[in-house]
Backbone as CSV, one residue per row, in Angstrom:
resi,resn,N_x,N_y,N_z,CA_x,CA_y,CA_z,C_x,C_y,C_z
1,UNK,-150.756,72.022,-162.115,-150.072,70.767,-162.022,-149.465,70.652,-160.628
2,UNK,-149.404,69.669,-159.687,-149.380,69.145,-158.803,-147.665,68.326,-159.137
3,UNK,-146.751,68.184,-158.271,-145.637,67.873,-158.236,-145.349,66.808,-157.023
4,UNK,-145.186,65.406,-157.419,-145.212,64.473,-156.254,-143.806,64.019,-156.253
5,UNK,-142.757,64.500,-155.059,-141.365,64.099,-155.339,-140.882,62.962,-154.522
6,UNK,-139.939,62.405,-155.505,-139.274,60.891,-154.891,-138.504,61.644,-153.879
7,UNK,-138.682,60.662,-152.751,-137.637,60.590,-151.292,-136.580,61.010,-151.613
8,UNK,-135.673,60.662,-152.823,-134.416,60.754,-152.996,-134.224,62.343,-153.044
9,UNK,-134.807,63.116,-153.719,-134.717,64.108,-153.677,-135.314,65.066,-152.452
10,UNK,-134.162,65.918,-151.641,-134.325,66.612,-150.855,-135.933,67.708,-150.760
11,UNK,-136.533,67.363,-149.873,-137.286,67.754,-149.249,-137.450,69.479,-148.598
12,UNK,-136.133,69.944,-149.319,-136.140,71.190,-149.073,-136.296,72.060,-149.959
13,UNK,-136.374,71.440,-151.466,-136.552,71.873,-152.957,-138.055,72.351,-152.860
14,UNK,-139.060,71.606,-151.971,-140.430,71.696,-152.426,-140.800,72.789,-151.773
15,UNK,-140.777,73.776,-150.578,-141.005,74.879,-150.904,-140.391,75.999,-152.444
16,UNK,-139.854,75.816,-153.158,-139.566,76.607,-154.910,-140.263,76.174,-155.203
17,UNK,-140.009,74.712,-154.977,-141.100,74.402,-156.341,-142.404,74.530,-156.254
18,UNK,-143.419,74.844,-155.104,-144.376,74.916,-154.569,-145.171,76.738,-155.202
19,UNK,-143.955,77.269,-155.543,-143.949,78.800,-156.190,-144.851,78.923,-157.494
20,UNK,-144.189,77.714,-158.399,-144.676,77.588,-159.410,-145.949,76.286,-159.640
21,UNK,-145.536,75.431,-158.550,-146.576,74.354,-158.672,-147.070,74.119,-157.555
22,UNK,-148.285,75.193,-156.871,-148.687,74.599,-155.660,-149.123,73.433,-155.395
23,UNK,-149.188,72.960,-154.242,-149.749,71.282,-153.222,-148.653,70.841,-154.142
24,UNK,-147.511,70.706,-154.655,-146.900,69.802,-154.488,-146.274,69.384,-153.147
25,UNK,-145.620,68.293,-153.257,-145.133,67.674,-151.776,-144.074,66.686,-152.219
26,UNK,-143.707,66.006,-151.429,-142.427,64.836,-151.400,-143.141,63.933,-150.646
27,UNK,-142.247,62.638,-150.694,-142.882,61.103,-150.381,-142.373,61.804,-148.884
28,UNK,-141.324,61.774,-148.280,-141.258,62.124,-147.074,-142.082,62.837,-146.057
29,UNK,-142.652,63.897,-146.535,-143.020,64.816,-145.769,-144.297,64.118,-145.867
30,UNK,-145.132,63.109,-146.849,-146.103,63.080,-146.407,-146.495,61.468,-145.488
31,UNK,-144.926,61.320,-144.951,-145.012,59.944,-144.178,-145.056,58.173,-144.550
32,UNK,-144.537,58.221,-146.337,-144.672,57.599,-146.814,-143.348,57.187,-147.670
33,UNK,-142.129,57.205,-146.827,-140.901,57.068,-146.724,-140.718,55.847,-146.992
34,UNK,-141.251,54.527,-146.353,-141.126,53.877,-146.397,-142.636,52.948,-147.418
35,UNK,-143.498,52.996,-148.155,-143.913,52.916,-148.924,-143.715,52.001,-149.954
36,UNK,-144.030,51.379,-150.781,-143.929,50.122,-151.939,-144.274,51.637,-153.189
37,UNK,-143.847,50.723,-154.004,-144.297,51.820,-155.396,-145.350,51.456,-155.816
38,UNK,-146.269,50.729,-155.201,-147.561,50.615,-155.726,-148.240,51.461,-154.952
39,UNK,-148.100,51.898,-154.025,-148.972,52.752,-153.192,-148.630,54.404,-153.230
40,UNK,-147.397,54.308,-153.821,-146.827,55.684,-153.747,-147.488,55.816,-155.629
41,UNK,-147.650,55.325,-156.239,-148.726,55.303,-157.696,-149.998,55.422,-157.127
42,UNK,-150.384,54.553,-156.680,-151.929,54.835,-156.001,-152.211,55.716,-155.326
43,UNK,-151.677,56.920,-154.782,-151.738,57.780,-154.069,-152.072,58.786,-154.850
44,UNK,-150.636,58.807,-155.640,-150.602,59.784,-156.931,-151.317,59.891,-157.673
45,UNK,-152.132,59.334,-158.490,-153.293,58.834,-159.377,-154.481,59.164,-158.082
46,UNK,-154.922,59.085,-157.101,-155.884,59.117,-156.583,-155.853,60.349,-155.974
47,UNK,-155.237,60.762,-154.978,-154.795,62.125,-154.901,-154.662,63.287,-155.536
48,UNK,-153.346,63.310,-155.777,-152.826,64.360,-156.734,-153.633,64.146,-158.207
């Protein structure tokens, strides 16, 4: 399982959590900070 985290949550959590759930990531780190929630779904679903 793959872990896609909201902006809100710190960006420094996802190396742990990466322990148990590798390629997860955060909206931040992957440049998509600023983003609509339709695309940050479409990503997720297509991607992850």
């Amino acid at each position: 399982m793959k872990l896609l985290l909201d902006e809100n949550l710190s960006r420094r959590t996802v190396p742990f959590l990466q322990e148990a759930f590798p390629e997860s990531t955060q909206i931040a780190l992957l440049g998509m900070e600023n983003a609509n929630d339709f695309t940050i779904w479409h990503y997720a679903i297509t991607i992850l």
